[in-house]
N, C-alpha and C positions, 0 to 999 in steps of 0.2 A: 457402207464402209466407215462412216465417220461417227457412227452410233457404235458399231466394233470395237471401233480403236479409243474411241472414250472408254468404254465399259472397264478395263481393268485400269483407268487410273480413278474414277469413281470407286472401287473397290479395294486401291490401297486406299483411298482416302478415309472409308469406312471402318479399315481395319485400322488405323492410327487414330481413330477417336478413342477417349478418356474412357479409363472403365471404374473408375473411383472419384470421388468427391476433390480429394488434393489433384487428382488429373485433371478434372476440370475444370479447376480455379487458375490451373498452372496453364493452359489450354486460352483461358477468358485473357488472360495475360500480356499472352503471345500475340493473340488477333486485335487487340485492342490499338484503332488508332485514337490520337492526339483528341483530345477534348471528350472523347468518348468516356461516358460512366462507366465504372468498372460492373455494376448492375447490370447494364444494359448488356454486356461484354460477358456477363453472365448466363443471361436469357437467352443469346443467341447459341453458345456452347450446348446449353441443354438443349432446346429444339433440333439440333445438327444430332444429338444424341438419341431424339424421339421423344423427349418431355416436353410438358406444357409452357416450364419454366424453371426457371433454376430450384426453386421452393419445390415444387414438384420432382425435381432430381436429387436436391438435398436430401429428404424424405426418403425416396426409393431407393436411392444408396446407403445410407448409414443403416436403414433395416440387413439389407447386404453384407454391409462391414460388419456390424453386430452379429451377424450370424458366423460369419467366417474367424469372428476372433471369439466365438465360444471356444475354440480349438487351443487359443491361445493360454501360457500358464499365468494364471490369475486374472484380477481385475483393471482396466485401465482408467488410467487418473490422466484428467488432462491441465496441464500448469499453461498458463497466456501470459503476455507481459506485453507491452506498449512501447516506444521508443518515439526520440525526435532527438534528431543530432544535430547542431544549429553551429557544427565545425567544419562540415563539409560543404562544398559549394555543386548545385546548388544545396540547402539543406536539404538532407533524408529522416525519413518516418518511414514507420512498419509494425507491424504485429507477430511475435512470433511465439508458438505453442509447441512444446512437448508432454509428447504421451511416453509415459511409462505404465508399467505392470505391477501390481503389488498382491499378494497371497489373500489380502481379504478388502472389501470396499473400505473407503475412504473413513467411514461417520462407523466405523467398527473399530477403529483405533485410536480416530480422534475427534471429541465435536467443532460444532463452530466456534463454540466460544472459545474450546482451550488453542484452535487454532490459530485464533489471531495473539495470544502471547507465546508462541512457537516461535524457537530461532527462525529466520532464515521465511517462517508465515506471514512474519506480523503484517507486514504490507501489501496481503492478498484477501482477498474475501473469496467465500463458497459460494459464485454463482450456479452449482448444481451441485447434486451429493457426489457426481464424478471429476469437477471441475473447481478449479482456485486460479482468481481471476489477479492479476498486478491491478492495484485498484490507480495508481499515479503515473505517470508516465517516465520513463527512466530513458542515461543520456546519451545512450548509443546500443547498435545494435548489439555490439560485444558485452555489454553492460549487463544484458536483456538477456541473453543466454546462459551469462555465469549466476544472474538470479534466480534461471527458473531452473539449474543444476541444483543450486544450493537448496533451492526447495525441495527438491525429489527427493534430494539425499535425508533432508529432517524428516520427509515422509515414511523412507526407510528404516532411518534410525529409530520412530516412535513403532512402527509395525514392529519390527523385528527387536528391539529391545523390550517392547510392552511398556514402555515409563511413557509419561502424560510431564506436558511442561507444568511446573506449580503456576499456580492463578489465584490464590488467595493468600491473605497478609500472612495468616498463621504458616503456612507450606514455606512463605518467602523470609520465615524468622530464618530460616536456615545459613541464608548468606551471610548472617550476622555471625555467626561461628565462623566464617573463612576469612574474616576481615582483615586478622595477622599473617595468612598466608604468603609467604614468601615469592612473589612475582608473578602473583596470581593475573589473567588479563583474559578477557573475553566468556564471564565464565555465566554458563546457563543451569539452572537448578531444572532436576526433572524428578517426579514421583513415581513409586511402585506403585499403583492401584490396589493389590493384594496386600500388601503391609503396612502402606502408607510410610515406607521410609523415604528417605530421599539420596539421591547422587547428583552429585555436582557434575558438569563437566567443566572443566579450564584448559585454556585455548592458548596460552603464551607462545612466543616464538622460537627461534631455533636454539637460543642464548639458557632457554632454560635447561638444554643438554649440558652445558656446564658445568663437569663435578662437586668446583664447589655450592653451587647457586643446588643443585641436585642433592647434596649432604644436609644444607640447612633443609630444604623442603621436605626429604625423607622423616628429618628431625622433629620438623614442627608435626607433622602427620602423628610421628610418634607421642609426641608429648600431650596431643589433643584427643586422643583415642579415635583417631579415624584410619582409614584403610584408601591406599592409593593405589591405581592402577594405570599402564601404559598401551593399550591394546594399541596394535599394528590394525590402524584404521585412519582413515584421509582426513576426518573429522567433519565438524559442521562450518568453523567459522570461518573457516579460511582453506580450504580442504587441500591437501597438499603441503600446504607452506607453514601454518600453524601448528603446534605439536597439542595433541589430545590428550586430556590426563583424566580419569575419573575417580573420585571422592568420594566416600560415602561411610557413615558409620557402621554398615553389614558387608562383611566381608563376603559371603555366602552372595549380596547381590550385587557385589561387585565383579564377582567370579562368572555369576551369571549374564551379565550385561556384557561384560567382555569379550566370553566367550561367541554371543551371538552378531556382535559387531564383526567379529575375524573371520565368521565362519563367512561373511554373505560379499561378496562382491558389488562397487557401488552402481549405484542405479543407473546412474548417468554420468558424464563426464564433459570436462567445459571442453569446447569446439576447439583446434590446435591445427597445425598443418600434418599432425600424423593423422588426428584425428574430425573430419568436418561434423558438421552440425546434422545430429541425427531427428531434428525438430521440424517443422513445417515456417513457413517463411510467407505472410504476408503483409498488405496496403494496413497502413494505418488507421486506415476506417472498417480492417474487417471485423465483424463479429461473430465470431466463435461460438456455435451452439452444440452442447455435447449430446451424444447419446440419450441420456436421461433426459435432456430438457431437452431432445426432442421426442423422445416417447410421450413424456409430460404435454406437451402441445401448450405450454402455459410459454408467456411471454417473456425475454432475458428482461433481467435490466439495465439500463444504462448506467456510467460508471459516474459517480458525481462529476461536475465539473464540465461536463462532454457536451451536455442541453441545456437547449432555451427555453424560459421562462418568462412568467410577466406577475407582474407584479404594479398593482395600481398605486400611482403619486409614487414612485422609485423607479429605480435605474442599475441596472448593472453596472458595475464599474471594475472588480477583476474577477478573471475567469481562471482555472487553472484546473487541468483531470486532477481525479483523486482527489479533489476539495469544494466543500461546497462555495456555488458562486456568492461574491461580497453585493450586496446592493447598499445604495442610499438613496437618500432622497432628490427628487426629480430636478425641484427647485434648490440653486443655491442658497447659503447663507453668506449672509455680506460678509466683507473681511475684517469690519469692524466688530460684527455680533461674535465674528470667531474669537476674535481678539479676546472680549471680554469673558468668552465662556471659557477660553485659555489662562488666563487670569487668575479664573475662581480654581478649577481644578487646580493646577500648579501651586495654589496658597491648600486648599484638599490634601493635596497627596504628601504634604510635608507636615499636617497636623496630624497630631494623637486621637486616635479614634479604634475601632473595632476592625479586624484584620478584612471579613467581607467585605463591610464597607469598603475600606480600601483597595479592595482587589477589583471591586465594581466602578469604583471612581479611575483609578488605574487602567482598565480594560477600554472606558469608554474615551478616555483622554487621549488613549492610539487610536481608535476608531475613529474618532470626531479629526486628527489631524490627517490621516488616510483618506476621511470624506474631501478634508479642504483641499488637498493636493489635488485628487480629482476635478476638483468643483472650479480653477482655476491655477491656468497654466504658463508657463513661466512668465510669458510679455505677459500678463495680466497681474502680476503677484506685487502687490504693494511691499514696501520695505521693512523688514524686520517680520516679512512672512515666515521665513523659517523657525523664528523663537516664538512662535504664536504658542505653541503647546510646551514645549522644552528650550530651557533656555534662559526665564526672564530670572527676575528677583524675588521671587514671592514669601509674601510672609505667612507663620503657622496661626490657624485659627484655632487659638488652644483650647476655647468654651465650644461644649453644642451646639449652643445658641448659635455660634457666627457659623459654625458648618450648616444647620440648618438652614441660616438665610441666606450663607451662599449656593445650596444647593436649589433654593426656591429661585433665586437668580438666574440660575442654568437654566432652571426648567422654565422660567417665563420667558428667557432669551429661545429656547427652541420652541416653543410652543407658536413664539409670534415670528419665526423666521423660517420655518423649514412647514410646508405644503403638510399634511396627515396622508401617512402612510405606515407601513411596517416598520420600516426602520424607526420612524421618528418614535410609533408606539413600545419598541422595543427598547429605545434610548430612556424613552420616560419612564416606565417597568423599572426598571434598575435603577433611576433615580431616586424613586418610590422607595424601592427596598434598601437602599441606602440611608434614606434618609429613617427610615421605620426602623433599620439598626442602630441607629446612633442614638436616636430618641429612647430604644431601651435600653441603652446602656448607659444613659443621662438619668433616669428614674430609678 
């Protein structure tokens, strides 16, 4: 009787297992108690499912999914984005991805390069030809969703209009032409591939409805020989709230652009109480592997910032996603040797010299004070530590000569204070070229 009476709750339990990859992460979730790895809480969902392990059921499902969204119209692009909100108590993190559809693959209407100067791209990198990764972490969840909108929607715009964002100096002379324009704000230049002309878009806000602010800008269009246009479209930069204008000296492709903005409905839209969040929702540590990189079977990568490193005679000192990690050197330097290699540069940065040069001596005078801050902490900070780098009285080394010898200064002061390591080789490199600048600009 009691093998009986078990058997059909054994059997709804079977039928309320996961039958897709987001069920079973949404599954691993639910069972997961206190301490427990979300891994681990993974592993077990798939074995309950009949996998060896989650890798194993990751695998056999998306071959699945991929089969079942042949049916679907077009190809799917998947957008990620990172969060950590450090205003809520406790703080929250998360990870969260939207898939959209688009009429042809990703790298058919834009490459990698031109995607990172895309509105709304720049901050994302192509970790697969299906996938665009938030390479930084951004400051809430809501933050996190209306970026990875604003992305789908450029996605759409470059498909469906055919224009490419300009990415070279000569394509960028364009801007120079709209400089007088009349309350111009938010404006992104994009190219025809087939003619190589260009359209602006400009993004101002609702104040640019104002007839007369509208009369001058009609005016100036007219007076510069360009062609404006207003399509009834949500835009890029601010989608809804901003108003969308496009520029261009071809009337013919401004006609054309227009028209296929109006015709296409947006892709995606930011989460609302009419509307929730049509995206996937997770842990901040998940990662995301699409379709392609898992047919590819090759390895994701990590996002800068995310991993540990070593690095011999140095030290990590700040970390940050989306950035690579800062290191220095293991061993400090006294706060006296700072003192004096604050000294030199501060008399450096105020003499007449060659613009590298000074961009290198510049660079490493914030560096060298971001090391001291590290290197000792406030009960330990001798007096007038904070004007060590900025700050003092310094006078201008008006001859070579004295930049020279104060740069030999530097370098003797770090050579005998800070342990050989990357950093320290990488500070001296640039002192090098610094001083090998000035020297040919003295001959």
């Amino acid at each position: 009787m009691s093998t009986l009476s078990s058997l059909p709750e054994r059997i709804s339990f079977k039928n309320t297992l996961p039958k897709t990859i987001q069920g079973l992460k949404k599954r691993a979730k639910k069972i997961s108690v206190p301490g427990q790895k979300h891994a681990e809480a993974l592993d077990i969902v798939a074995r309950e499912m009949g996998y060896r392990d989650y890798r194993q059921a990751q695998q056999t499902l998306a071959s699945s999914e991929g089969s079942m969204e042949a049916n679907q119209p077009g190809y799917p692009i998947f957008l990620c984005a990172y969060w950590r909100d450090t205003d809520t108590t406790p703080r929250s993190a998360g990870c969260e991805t939207l898939k959209v559809y688009l009429p042809r693959p990703m790298n058919d209407f834009v490459s990698k390069h031109q995607a990172t100067h895309t509105r709304n791209l720049e901050g994302f990198r192509q970790e697969a030809s299906d996938h665009l990764e938030m390479i930084s972490n951004t400051s809430s969840q809501a933050r996190a969703w209306e970026l990875l909108v604003r992305a789908a929607l450029s996605l759409q715009f470059m498909e469906g209009s055919g224009l490419r964002p300009a990415t070279s100096q000569k394509q960028l002379r364009a801007l120079k032409l709209l400089e007088g324009f009349p309350s111009k704000d938010h404006v992104s230049l994009w190219i025809d591939p087939a003619s190589g002309m260009w359209v602006a878009l400009d993004e101002p806000y609702g104040h640019v409805n104002d007839l007369p602010l509208m009369q001058r800008r009609a005016a100036w269009i007219a007076d510069n020989a360009l062609h404006l246009a207003k399509p009834a479209w949500s835009g890029l930069y601010y989608p809804n709230h901003a108003v969308p204008h496009l520029i261009s000296p071809s009337e013919g492709l401004l006609r054309k652009t227009t028209s296929a903005l109006e015709d296409r409905s947006p892709i995606a839209v930011v989460p609302s109480e009419e509307q929730p969040w049509l995206g996937t929702s997770e842990p901040y540590n998940a990662r995301f592997i699409s379709p392609v990189r898992m047919a590819n079977g090759t390895a994701r990568r990590a996002r800068p910032g995310t991993t540990y490193g070593f690095s011999k005679g140095a030290v990590e000192y700040h970390r940050e996603a989306g950035y690579p990690s800062r290191w220095r050197p293991k061993t400090p330097l006294s706060q006296a040797d700072h003192k004096r290699v604050g000294a030199e540069l501060q008399c450096l940065m105020i003499s007449p010299m060659p613009f590298k040069a000074y961009h290198k001596i510049r660079t490493w005078c914030s560096t060298l004070e971001n090391w001291m801050y590290a290197e000792y902490r406030d009960g330990d900070r001798d007096q007038d530590f904070d004007d060590t780098y900025y700050g003092g009285k310094p006078s201008e080394y008006l001859a070579a000569l004295e930049q020279l010898s104060a740069l030999n200064r530097i370098r003797a002061v770090v050579i005998n204070g800070y342990v050989e390591c990357k950093p320290r080789r990488d500070l001296l490199k640039d002192l090098d070229i610094a001083t090998a600048i000035i020297e040919g600009h003295a001959t």
